[in-house]
Backbone as JSON Lines, residues from 0, in Angstrom:
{"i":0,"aa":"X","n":[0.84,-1.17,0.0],"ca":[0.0,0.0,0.0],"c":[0.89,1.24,0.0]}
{"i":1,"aa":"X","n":[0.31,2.12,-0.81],"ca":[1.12,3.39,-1.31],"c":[0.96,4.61,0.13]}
{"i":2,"aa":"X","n":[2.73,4.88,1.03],"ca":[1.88,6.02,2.06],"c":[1.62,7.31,1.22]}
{"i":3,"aa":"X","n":[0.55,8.19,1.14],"ca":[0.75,9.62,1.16],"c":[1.66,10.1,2.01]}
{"i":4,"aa":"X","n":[2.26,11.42,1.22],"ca":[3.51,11.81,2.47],"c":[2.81,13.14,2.6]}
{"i":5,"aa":"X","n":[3.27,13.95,3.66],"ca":[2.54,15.08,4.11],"c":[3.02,15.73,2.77]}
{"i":6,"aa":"X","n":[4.05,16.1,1.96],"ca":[4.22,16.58,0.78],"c":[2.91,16.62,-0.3]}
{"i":7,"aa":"X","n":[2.39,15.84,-0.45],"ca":[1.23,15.62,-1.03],"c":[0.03,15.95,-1.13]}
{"i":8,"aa":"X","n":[0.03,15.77,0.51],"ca":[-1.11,16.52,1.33],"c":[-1.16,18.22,1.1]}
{"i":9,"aa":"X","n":[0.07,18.65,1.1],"ca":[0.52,19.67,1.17],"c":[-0.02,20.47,-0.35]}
{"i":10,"aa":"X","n":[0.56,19.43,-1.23],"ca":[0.14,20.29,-2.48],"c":[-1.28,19.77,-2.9]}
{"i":11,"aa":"X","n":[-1.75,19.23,-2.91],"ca":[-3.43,19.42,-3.09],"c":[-4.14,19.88,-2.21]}
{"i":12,"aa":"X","n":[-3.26,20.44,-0.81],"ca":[-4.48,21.42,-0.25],"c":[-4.1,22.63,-0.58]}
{"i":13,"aa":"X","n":[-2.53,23.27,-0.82],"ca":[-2.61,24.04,-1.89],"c":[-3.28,24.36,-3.18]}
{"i":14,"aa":"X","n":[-3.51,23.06,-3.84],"ca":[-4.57,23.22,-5.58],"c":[-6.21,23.11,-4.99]}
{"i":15,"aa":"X","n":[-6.57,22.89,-3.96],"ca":[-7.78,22.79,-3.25],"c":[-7.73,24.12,-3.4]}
{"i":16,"aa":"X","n":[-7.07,24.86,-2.18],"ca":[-7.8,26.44,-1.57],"c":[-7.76,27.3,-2.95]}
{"i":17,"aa":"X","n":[-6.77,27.13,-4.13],"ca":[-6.28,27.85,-5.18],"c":[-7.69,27.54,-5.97]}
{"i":18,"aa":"X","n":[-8.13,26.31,-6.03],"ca":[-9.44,26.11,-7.15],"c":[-10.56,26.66,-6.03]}
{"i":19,"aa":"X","n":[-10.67,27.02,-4.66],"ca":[-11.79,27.22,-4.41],"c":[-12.26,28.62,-4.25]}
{"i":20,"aa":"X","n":[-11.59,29.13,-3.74],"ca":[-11.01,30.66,-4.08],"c":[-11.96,30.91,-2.52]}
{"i":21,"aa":"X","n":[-12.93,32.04,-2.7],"ca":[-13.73,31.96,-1.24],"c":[-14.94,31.69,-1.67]}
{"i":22,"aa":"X","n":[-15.09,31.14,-2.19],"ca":[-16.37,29.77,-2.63],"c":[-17.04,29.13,-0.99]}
{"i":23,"aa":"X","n":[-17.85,28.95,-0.76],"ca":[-18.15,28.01,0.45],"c":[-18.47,26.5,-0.28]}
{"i":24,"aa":"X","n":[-18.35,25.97,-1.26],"ca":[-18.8,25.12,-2.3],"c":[-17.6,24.99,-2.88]}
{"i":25,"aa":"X","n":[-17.21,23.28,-3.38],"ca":[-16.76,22.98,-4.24],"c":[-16.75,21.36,-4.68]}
{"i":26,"aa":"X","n":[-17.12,21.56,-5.94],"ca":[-16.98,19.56,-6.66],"c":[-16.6,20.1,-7.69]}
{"i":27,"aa":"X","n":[-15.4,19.05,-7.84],"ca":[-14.42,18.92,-8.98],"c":[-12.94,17.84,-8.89]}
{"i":28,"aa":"X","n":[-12.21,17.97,-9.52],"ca":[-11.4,17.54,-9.24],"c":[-9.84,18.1,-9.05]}
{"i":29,"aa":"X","n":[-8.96,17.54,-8.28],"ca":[-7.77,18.16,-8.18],"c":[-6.39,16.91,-8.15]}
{"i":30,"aa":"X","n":[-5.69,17.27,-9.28],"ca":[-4.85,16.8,-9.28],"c":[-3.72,16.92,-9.4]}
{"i":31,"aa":"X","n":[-2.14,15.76,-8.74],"ca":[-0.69,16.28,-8.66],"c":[-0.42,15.1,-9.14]}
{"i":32,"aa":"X","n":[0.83,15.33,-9.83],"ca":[1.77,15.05,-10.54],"c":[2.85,15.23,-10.11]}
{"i":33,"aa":"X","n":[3.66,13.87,-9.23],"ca":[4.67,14.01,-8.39],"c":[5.52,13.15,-8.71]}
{"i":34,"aa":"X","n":[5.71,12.07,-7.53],"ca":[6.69,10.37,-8.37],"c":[5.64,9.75,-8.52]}
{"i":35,"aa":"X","n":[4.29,9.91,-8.34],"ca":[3.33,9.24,-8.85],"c":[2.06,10.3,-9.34]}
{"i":36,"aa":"X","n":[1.28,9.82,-10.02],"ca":[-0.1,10.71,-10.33],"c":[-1.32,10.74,-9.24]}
{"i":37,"aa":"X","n":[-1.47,11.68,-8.73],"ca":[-2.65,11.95,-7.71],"c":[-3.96,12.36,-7.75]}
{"i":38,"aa":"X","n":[-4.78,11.88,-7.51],"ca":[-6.21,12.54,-8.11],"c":[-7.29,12.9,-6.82]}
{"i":39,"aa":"X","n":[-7.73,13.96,-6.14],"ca":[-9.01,13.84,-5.48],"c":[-10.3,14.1,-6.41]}
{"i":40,"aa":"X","n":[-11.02,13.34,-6.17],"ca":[-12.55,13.71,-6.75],"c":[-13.52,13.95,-5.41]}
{"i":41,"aa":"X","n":[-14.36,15.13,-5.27],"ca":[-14.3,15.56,-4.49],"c":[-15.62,16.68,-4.69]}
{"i":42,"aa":"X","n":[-16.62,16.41,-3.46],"ca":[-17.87,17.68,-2.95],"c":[-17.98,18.06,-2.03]}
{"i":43,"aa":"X","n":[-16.74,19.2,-1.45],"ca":[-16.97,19.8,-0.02],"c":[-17.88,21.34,0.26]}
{"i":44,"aa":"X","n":[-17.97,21.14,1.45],"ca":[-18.65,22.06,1.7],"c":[-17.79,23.09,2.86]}
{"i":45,"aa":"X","n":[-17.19,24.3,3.02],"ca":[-16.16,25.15,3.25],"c":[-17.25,26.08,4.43]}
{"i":46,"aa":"X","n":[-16.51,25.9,5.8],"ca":[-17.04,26.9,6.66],"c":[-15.7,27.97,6.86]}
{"i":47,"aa":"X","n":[-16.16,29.33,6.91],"ca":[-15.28,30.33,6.89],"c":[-15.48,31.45,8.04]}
{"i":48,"aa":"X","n":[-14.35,32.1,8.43],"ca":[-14.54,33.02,9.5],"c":[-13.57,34.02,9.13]}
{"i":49,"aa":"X","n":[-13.9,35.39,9.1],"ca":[-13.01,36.97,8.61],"c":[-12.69,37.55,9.95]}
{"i":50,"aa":"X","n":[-10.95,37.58,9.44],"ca":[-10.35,37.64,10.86],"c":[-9.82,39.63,10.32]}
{"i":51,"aa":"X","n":[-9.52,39.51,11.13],"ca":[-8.89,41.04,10.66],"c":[-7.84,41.8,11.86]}
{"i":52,"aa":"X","n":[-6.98,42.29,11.13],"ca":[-6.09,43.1,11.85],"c":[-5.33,44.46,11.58]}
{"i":53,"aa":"X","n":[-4.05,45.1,11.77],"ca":[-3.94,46.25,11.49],"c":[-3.84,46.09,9.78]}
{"i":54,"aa":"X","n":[-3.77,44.9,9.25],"ca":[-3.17,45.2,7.84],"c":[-4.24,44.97,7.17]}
{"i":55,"aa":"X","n":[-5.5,44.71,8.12],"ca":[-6.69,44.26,7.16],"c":[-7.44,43.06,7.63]}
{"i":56,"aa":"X","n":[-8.27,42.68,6.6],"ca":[-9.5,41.28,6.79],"c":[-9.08,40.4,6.06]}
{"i":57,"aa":"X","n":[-9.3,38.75,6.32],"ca":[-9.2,38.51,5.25],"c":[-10.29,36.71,5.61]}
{"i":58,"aa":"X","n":[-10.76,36.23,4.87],"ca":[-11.01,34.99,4.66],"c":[-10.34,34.06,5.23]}
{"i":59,"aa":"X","n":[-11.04,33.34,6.38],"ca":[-10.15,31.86,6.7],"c":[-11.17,30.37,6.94]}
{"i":60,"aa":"X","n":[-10.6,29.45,6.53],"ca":[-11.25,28.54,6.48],"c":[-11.08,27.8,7.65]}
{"i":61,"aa":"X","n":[-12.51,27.61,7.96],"ca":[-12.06,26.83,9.14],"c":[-12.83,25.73,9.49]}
{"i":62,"aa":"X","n":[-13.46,24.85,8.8],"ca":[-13.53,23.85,8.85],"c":[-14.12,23.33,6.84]}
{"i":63,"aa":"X","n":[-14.13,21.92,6.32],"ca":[-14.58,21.33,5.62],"c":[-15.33,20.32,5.74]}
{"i":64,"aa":"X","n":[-16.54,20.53,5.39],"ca":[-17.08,19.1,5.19],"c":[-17.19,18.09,4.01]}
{"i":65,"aa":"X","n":[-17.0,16.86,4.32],"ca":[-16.86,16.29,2.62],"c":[-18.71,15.6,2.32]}
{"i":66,"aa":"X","n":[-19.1,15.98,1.43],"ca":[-20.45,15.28,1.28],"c":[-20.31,14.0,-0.1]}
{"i":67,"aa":"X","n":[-18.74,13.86,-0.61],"ca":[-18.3,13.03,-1.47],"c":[-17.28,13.04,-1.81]}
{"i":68,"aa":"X","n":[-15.82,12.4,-1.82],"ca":[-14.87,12.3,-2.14],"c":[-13.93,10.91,-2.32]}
{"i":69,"aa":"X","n":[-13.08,10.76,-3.32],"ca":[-12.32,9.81,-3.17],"c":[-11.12,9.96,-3.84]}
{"i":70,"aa":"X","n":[-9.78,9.2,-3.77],"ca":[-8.98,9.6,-3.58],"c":[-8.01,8.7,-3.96]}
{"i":71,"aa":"X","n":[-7.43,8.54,-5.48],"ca":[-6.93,7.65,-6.45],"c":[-5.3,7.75,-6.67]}
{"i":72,"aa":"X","n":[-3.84,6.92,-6.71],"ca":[-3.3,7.26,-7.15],"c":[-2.88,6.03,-8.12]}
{"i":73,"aa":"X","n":[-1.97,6.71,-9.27],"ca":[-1.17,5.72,-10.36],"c":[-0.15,5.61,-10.43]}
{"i":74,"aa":"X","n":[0.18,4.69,-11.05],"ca":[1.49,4.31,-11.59],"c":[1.4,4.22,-12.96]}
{"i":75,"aa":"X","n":[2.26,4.52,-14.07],"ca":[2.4,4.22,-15.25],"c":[1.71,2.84,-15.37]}
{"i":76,"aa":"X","n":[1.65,1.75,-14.77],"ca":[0.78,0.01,-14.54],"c":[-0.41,0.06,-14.31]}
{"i":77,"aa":"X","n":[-0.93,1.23,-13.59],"ca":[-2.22,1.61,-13.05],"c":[-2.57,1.72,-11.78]}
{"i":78,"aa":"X","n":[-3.79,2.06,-11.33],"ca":[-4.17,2.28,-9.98],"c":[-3.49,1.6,-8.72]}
{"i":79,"aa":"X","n":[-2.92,2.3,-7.62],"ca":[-2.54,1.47,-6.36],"c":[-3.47,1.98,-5.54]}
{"i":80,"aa":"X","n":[-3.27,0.94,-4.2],"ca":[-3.68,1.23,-2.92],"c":[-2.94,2.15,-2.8]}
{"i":81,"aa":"X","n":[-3.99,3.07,-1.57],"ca":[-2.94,4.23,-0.47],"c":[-3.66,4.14,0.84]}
{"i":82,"aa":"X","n":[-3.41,5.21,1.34],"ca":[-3.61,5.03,2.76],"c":[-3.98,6.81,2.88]}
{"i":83,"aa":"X","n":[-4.61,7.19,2.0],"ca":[-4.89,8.46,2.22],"c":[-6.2,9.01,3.3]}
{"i":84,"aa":"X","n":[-6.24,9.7,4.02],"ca":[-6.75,9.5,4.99],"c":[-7.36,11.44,4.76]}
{"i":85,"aa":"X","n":[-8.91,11.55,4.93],"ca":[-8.98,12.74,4.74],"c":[-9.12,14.43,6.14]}
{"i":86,"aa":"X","n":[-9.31,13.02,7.26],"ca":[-8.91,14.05,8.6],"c":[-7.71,14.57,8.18]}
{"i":87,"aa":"X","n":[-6.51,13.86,8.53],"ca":[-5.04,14.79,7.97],"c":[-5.03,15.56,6.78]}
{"i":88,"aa":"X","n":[-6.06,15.47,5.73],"ca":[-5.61,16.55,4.56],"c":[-6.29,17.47,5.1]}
{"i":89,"aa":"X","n":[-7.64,17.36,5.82],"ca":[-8.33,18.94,5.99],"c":[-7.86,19.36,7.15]}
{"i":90,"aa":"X","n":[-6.82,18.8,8.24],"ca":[-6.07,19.54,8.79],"c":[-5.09,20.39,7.89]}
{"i":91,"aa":"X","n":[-4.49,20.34,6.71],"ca":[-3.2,20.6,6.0],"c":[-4.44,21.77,5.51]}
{"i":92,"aa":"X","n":[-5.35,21.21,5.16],"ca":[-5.98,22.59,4.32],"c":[-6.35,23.94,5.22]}
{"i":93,"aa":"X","n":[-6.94,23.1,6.54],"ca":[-7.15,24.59,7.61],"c":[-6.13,25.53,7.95]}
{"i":94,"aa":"X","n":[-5.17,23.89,8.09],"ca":[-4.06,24.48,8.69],"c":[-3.14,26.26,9.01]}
């Protein structure tokens, strides 16, 4: 079984917040291209709270809910197991 490494995690909750922009909504898909091919397919639902300070306001996410997702990777041979786990990515995404 294939581990996800927090690297991973890292960059699709990067291409997550980047495709969702301040959306409270999102289904689609997001994918990386690393030493292997990564895919989430994916219908969350984005709770948000506007924090603000001397430099300003801004949008923060602070929690996700998933109402559908799953979570594929490849090999040039095809599909493997992983061990992707989506508590730890929507920690990486709140984070």
């Amino acid at each position: 079984m294939l581990n996800v490494t927090s690297d991973i995690y890292r960059l699709l909750a990067d291409r997550l917040r980047d495709a969702v922009g301040t959306a409270e909504f999102f289904s689609g898909r997001i994918t990386v291209a690393a030493d292997l091919d990564y895919e989430l397919i994916a219908t969350l639902l984005f709770y948000r709270t506007t924090e603000s300070d001397e430099s300003g306001s801004r949008d923060i996410i602070t929690d996700i809910i998933p109402v559908w997702w799953e979570f594929h990777s490849y090999t040039i041979d095809g599909e493997i197991l992983n061990d992707f786990d989506f508590a730890e990515f929507r920690r990486e995404v709140i984070g």
